[in-house]
N, C-alpha and C positions, 0 to 999 in steps of 0.2 A: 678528771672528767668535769665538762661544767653542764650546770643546767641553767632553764629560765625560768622555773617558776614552781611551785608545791601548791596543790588545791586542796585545802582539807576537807575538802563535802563536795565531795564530787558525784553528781549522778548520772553524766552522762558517757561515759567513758569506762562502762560497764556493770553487770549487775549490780545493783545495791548503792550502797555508800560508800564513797571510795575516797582513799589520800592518793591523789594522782603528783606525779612525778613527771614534768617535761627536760629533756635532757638537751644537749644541745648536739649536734653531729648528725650531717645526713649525709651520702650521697645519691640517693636517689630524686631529690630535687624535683620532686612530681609538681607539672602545672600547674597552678592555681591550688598550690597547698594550703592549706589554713593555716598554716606556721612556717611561713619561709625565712621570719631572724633564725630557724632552729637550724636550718643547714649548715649555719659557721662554725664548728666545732669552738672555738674559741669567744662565741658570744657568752654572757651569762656570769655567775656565781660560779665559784669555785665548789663540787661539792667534797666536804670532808667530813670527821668524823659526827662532829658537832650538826651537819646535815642529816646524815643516818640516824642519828638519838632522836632529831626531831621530827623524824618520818615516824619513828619506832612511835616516840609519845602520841601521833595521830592516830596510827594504827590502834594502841593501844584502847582506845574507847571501845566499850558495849557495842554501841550500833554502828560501827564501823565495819563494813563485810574483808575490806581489803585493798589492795595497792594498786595501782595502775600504772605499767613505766610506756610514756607514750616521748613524743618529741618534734621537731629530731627524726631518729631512730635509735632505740636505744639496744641495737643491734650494729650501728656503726663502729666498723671495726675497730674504732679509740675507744669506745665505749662497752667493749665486752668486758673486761677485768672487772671495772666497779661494778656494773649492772649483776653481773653473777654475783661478786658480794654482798651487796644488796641482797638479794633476791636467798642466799646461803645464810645471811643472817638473819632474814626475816622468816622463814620457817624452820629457824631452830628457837626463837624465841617469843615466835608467837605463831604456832603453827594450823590454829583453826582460821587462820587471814588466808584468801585465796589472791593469786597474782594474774593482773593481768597484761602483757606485753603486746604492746604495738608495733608492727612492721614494715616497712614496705618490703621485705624480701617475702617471696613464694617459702609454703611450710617445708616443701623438699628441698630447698635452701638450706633450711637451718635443722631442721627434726634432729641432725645427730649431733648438735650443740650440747655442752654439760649444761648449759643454762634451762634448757626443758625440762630436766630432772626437776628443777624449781618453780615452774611456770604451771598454771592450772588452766588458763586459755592464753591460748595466740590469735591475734587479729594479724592477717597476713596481707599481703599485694601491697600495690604500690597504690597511689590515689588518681581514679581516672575519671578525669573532670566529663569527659563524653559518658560514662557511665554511673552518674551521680547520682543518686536516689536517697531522698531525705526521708524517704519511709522504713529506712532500713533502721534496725536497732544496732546503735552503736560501732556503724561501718559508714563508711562517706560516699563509695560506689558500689555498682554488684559483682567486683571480680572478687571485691576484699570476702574472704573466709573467718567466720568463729570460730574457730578449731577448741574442743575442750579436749585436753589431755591428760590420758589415763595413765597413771604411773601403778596401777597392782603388777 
């Protein structure tokens, strides 16, 4: 998998303080994306192991709430193996960090993924530039859904 970029203080990209993770691989290729080098699967950094230890040591702070895997999508289908691992070894070794994954695929798309078992919110839909609303928290138009996901 490659990505394009790790934010270590990220606030906008869901609750709190976040180590956000942009990945590279889309095809849903929506309009007027805010990241459209992330569509070329093959843009970016390679990420490997030496990438995960240094997601973990962000995570790792106090006031750090949790992850963000945004992109991209890091639901594009090259991108499922690692994203689950990711996501598999960050709440076994640091499991008070909540996860938050970006989509453009609809939640009944994906809901019976092993990767929701990991995930604590999904931001879902695709980005629809006719439906844009900058008032929204942490969504870019109004079809995209917060979805927080119950795992009891």
């Amino acid at each position: 998998m490659k990505y394009l970029n790790i934010l270590d203080c990220d606030i906008a990209d869901g609750e709190g303080i976040r180590v956000t993770l942009f990945v590279s691989g889309c095809s849903h290729k929506c309009p007027k994306c805010q990241n459209p080098e992330s569509w070329d699967y093959n843009n970016g950094y390679d990420f490997t192991e030496e990438t995960l230890n240094e997601i973990l040591q962000l995570l790792n702070r106090d006031y750090v709430d949790g992850l963000t895997l945004s992109g991209g999508d890091p639901l594009f289908k090259n991108n499922r193996e690692e994203v689950l691992n990711i996501c598999k070894t960050i709440k076994e070794k640091l499991p008070n960090k909540n996860i938050w994954l970006y989509t453009g695929y609809d939640y009944n798309e994906i809901k019976d993924l092993e990767i929701i078992n990991y995930i604590d919110y999904v931001v879902d839909g695709k980005y629809i530039d006719s439906l844009r609303d900058v008032t929204l928290p942490f969504r870019g138009s109004k079809n995209q859904n917060i979805i927080k996901i119950n795992h009891s």
